[in-house]
N, C-alpha and C positions, 0 to 999 in steps of 0.2 A: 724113721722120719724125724728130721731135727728142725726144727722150729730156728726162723732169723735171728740174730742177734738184735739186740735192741742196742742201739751205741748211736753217736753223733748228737752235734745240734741245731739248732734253729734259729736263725737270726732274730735278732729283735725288730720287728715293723707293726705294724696296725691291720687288722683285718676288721670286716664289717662284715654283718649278716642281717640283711631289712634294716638295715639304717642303726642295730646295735654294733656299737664299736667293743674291741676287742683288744688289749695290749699281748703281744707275746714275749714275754723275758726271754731272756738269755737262758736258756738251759741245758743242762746236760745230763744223760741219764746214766745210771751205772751199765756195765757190759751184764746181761745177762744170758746164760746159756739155757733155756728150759727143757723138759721132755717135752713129747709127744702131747697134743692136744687131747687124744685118746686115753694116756694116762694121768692129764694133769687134772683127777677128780675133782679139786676142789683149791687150785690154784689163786693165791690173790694178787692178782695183776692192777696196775694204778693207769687209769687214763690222766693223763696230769692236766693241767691246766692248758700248757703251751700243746697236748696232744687235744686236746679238743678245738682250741680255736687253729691248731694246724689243718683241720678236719672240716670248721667249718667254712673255713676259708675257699675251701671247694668249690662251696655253691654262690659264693659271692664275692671273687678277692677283688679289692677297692684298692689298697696303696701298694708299699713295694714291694711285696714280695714277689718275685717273677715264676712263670710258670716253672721253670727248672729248677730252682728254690724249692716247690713245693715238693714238685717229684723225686728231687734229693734228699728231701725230709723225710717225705711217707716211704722211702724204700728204707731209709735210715735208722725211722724210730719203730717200723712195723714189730707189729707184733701180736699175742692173742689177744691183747685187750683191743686191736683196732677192727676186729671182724666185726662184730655186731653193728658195732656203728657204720664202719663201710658198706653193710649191706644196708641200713637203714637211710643212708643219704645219696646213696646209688644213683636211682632213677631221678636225684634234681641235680645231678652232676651235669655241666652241660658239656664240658673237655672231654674227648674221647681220650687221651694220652693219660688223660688220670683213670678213666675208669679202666684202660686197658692194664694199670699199675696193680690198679686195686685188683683185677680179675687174677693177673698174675700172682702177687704175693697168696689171694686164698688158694690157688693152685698149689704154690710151693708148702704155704703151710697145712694145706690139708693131704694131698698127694692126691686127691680129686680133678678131672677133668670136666668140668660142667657149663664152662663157657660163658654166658651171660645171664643167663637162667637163674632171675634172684630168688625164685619161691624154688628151686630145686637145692640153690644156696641155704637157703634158711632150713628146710627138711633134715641136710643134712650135719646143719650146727645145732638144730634139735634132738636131735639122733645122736651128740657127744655128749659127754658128762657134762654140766654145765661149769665156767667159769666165772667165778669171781672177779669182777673187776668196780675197784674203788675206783667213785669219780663218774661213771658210766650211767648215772642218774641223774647225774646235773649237767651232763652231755646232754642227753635227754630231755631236757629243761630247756637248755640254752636253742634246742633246737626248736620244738614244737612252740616255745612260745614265740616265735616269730611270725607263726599259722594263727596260734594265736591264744594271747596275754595270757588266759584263764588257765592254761595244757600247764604250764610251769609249776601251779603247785601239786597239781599230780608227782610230779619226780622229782624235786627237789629234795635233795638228803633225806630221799626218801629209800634207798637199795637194802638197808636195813629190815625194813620193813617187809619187804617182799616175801609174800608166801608164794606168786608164783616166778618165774626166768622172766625177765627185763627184757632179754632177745624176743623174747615171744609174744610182747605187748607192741603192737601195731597201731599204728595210726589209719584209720580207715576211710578217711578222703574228707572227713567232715569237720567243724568245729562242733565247740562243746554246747551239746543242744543245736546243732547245724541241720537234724533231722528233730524236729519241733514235737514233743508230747502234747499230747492235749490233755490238758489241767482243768479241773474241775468240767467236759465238755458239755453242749445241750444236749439233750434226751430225748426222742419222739415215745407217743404211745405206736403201739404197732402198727393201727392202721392209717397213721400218719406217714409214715415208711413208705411213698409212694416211688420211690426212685429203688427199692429192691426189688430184684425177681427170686422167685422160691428157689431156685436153683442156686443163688449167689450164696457164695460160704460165710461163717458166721462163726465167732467162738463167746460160745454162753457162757455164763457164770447165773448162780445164786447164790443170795449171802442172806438168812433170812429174814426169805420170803421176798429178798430185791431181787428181781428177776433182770438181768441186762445181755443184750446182745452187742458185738462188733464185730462190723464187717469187715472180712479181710483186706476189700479193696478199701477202705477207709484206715484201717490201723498199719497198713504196708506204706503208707508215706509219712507214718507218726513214730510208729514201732513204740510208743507207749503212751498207756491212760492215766492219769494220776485222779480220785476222784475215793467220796465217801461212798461205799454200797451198803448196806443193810445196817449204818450205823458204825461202818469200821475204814478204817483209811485204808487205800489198797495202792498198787501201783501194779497197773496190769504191763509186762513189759513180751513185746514180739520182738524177736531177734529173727528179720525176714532171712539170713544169712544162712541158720543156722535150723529153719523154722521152728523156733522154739517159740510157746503162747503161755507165760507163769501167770497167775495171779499172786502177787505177794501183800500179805501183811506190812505195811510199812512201821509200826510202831515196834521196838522189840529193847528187851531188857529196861524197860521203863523213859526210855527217847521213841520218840516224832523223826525219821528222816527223809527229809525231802528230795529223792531219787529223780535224777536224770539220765540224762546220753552220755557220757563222755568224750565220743568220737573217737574211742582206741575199739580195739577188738583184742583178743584171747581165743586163740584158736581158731577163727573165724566165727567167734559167737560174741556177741559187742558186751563190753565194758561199761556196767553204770557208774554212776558216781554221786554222792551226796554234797547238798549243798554247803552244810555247815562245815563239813573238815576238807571235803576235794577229795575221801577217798575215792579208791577205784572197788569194784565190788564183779566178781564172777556175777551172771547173771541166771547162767544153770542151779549153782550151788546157791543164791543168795547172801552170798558172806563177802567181807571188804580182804582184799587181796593185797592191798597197797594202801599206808597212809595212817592216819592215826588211830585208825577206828584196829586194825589190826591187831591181834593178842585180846582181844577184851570180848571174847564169845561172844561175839553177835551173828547170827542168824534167823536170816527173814523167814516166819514161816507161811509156805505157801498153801495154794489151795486149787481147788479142779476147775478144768474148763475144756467146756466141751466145745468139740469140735463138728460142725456138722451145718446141714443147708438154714436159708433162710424160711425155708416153707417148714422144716419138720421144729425150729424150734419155735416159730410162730404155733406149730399147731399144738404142741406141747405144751407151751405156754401165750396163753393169747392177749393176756394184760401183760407183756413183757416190755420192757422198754428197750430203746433201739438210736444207735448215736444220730445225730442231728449231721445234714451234709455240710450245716454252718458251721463248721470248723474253724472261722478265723483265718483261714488259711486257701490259698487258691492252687487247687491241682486237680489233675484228672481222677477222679475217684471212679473212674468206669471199673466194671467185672477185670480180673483181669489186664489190668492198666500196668501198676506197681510193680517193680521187677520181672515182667512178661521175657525176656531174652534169660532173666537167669533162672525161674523155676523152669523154660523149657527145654533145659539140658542136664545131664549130671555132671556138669562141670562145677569149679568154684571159685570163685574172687578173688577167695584169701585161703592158703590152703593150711594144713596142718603136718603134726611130728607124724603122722600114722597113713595106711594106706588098708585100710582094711575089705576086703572082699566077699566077705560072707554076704552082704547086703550090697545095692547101688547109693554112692552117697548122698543123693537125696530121697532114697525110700522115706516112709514114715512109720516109726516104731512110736510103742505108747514107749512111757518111760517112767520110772517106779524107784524112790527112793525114800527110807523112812528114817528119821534121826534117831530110832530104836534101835539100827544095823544099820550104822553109819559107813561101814566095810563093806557093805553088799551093792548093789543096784541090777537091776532087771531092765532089760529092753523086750519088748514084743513084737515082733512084725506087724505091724495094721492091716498087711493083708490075709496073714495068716489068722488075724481076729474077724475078719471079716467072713474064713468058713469056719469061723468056731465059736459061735454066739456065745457059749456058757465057757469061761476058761479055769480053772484054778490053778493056784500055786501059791508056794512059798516063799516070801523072800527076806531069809534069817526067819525070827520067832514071829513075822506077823505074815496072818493066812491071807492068800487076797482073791477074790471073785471077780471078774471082768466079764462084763454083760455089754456084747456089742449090738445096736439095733442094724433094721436095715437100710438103715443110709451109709452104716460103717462105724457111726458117734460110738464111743466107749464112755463108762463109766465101771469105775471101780468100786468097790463095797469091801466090808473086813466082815466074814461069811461064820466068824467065829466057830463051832462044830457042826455048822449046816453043812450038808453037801446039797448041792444043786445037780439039775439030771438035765432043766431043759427051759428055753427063755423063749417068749415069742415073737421075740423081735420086736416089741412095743412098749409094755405096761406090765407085763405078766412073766414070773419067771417061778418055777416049780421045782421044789427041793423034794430029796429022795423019800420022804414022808408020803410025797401027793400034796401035803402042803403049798397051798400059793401067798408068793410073795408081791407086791405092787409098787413098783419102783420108782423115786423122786431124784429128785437132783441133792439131795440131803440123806436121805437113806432107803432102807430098804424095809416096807411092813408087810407084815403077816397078815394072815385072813384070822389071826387072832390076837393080834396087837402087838406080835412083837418086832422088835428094829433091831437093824442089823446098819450102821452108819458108815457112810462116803469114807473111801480113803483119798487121799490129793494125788494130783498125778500131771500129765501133762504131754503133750504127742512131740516128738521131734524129729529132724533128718536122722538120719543113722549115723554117718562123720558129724555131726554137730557132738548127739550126745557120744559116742564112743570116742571123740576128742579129749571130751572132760571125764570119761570114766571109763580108759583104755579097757579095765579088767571086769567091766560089766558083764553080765550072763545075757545072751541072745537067746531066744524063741521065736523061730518062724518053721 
């Protein structure tokens, strides 16, 4: 398979995109001959200046260049540096002649038949080594800030930076903060909570001794809390995409960061991002993936939250507090409501580099990672927890106990040289002594005082987390 030449030029005229103008020089590029996309592991390919505003010309040409201009250009200058971005400006293309170009050339330079099918497209350029290409971040730039001002300093001469592929940073239909956090929210006591029913889900936290609930149907049109709990700043962030529920620490390495939306996504699990620098930040992992904060060991550390109805943590906890429907914000917060067509299928929005089988990609796995055995990670089936009340294992040098009640809620524990025999689905759970232990949302005590303390954790789809930690170990 031989890759186009890259050769010819490009007139000089004016292109616009939203009302940004764009000059094209005169250019001309050297003949190059490359390998194979397959082999080119780590090729540096240059999106030029005149190849971006060729590209974005696409979605809005304003002066002369005429349509057969263009298409003489893009068959002309093609090349690997133009894949990524050709699938990324695809669907606003409105000329069927160009996109039928574009479809062709990834034909010819892949040897693939896959037609229009851009998420089949992308599978499959995730699936190659990645390339290099200089310039392909401020492509990036040039385009998203059109959506809108703020998306620019995400990728501006920022590709450097990148811990994770650029191809694989998505724009996910929103602007920044387009899906609204709630910042500092109001709080009900419980029996103020007159608009939940016991049935309605709920992911608890305690931080101590602050006991708070949120409701699914209340944080699926926020997708995250920013707020003080028990004295500590947190940033509770739901990726309804990917159903992932973190509690993170917002303070780390002696900084304050003030976590948002970005309105990109990673794998189909969304992209945070801080207010002070614009990075971009994995939201599985807690760490900045793009931007300034990168290289400088930061990571959020998180903490547990449980998953489970509105009746069993009211009754666990009955001074607990519970978000207020005054939101600030006007939507349907019924049971329910919030992404009802996408949790009732195992289909996905945004899909990923992986296809994996063992599990349906929205099962729900607990999910287990310790900064102790930063190489390891554990997935559980939640259903297979649910007929195995007492579970143990290991994962790397820390032991771990999982004690699922009978609603299905997990909590995890570090069981040190105890072994456990048997939990009673409530309050009580019984190590191979006969000793009983009394379990809290902090740790776990003996009938003679001693603790045994909460590991952190956290429930997610199965493709969410097996996206971000392909070589995770499964248990169902």
């Amino acid at each position: 398979m031989t890759l186009k030449r890259t050769v010819g030029t490009v007139s000089a005229s004016v292109l616009i995109i939203t009302g940004a103008a764009y000059a094209v020089a005169q250019t001309r590029t050297s003949p190059v001959s490359p390998p194979s996309v397959v082999s080119q592991k780590m090729a540096q390919y240059e999106l030029t200046q005149a190849d971006q505003d060729l590209l974005l010309s696409f979605i809005n040409p304003i002066f002369s260049i005429t349509k057969q201009q263009q298409l003489t250009a893009l068959n002309e200058r093609w090349s690997p540096a133009f894949i990524a971005p050709s699938l990324e400006i695809f669907q606003f293309i409105a000329d069927s002649k160009i996109r039928r170009a574009i479809i062709r050339n990834l034909k010819e330079t892949s040897g693939k038949d896959i037609g229009t099918d851009i998420n089949a497209w992308y599978r499959w350029l995730w699936n190659e080594p990645e390339i290099k290409v200089a310039g392909y971040d401020n492509f990036k730039a040039e385009f998203y800030k059109a959506i809108d001002p703020r998306f620019e300093k995400y990728f501006r001469n920022r590709g450097d930076s990148a811990q994770i592929r650029l191809d694989e940073i998505r724009w996910g239909g929103v602007r920044q903060d387009g899906i609204p956090p709630l910042r500092q929210p109001k709080m009900l006591r419980a029996d103020q909570a007159d608009y939940l029913e016991d049935d309605n889900v709920v992911f608890g936290i305690e931080v101590n001794g602050d006991v708070r609930a949120y409701p699914k149907r209340i944080l699926a049109w926020h997708e995250m809390f920013v707020d003080e709990v028990g004295g500590i700043d947190f940033a509770g962030v739901y990726c309804t995409l990917c159903g992932t529920v973190i509690l993170y620490e917002t303070d780390a390495k002696g900084l304050s960061h003030n976590i948002g939306t970005s309105g990109f996504l990673y794998r189909s699990n969304k992209l945070m991002y801080d207010k002070d620098t614009q990075s971009l930040w994995n939201t599985i992992k807690g760490e900045p993936v793009l931007g300034p904060l990168v290289g400088k060991d930061i990571s959020l550390q998180h903490r547990s939250v449980v998953t489970t109805t509105w009746g069993e943590w009211k009754r666990r906890h009955p001074k607990t507090k519970v978000l207020s429907l005054d939101t600030g914000h006007r939507r349907d917060y019924g049971e329910g409501v919030a992404y009802h067509e996408y949790f009732a299928t195992d289909r996905l929005m945004f899909n990923t580099p992986y296809q994996d089988q063992r599990l349906k990609n929205k099962d729900e796995v607990l999910a287990l990672r310790f900064k102790s055995n930063p190489r390891e990670q554990l997935a559980i089936s939640a259903d297979f927890l649910k007929k195995t009340p007492v579970y143990e294992d290991n994962l790397g040098t820390q032991k771990i106990l999982v004690l699922t009640d009978k609603t299905g809620a997990n909590r995890v524990y570090d069981p040190k040289d105890v072994t456990f025999k048997s939990f009673d689905g409530d309050m009580t759970a019984t190590d191979s002594s006969g000793k009983t232990w009394t379990l809290s949302e902090s740790k776990l005590v003996s009938s003679d005082g001693h603790e045994l303390k909460r590991l952190p954790y956290n429930r997610a789809f199965w493709f969410g987390w097996h996206a971000t930690y392909p070589n995770s170990r499964l248990v169902k």
